[in-house]
N, C-alpha and C positions, 0 to 999 in steps of 0.2 A: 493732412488728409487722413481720413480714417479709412482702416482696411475693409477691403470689401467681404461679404458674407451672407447667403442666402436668406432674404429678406429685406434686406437694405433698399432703402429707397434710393435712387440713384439718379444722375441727369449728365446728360451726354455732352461733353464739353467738347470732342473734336470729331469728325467723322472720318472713319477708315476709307480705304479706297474702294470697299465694296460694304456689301452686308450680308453675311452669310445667316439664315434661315435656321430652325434650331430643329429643323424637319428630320423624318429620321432619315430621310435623305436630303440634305440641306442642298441650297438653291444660293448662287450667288443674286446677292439684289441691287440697282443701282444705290450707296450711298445716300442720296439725296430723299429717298422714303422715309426719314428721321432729317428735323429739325435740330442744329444746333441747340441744347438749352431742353432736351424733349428731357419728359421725365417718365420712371421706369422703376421694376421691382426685379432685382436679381430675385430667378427661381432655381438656379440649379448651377456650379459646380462641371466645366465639363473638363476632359482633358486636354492637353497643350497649352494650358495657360486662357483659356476659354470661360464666360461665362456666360448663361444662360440671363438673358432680361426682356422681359414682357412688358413692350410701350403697348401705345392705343394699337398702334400698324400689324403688331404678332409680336412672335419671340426669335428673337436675332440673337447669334452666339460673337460676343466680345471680348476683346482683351481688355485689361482694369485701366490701361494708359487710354482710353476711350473714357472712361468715366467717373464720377465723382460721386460720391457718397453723401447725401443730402440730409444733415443734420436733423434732430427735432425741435431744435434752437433757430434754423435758418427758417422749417416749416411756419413756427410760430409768428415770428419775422412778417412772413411772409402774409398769414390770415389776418395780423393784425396792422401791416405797414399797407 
């Protein structure tokens, strides 16, 4: 897996027990507001091991054991399979 990095396109392989909000007062949210499989753009970097990623739904702060790093080789894959 490659490391993650503010811009990386990303897709959420497991969902945490909540979703916490990247609000500047963050909001827990139920989990299930993100799809298995969603895909998403790391924008930010936060502290604790946190990263800022902006799906369709908002921007939720996650940890990278949440997510996967989506290739430009898997994208292409993907426009052309």
């Amino acid at each position: 897996m490659a490391d993650l990095f503010v811009g990386a396109q990303v897709r959420l392989i497991a969902r945490p027990p909540y979703l916490k909000t990247a609000d500047p007062m963050p909001m827990l949210r139920p989990p299930d507001l993100l799809a298995i499989a969603a895909e998403g753009m790391v924008v930010d970097r936060r502290p604790a091991g946190y990263w800022g990623v902006k799906f369709d739904r908002g921007i939720f702060l996650l940890e990278s054991q949440y997510l996967e790093v989506i290739t430009p080789q898997e994208k292409k894959n993907e426009v052309s399979g």
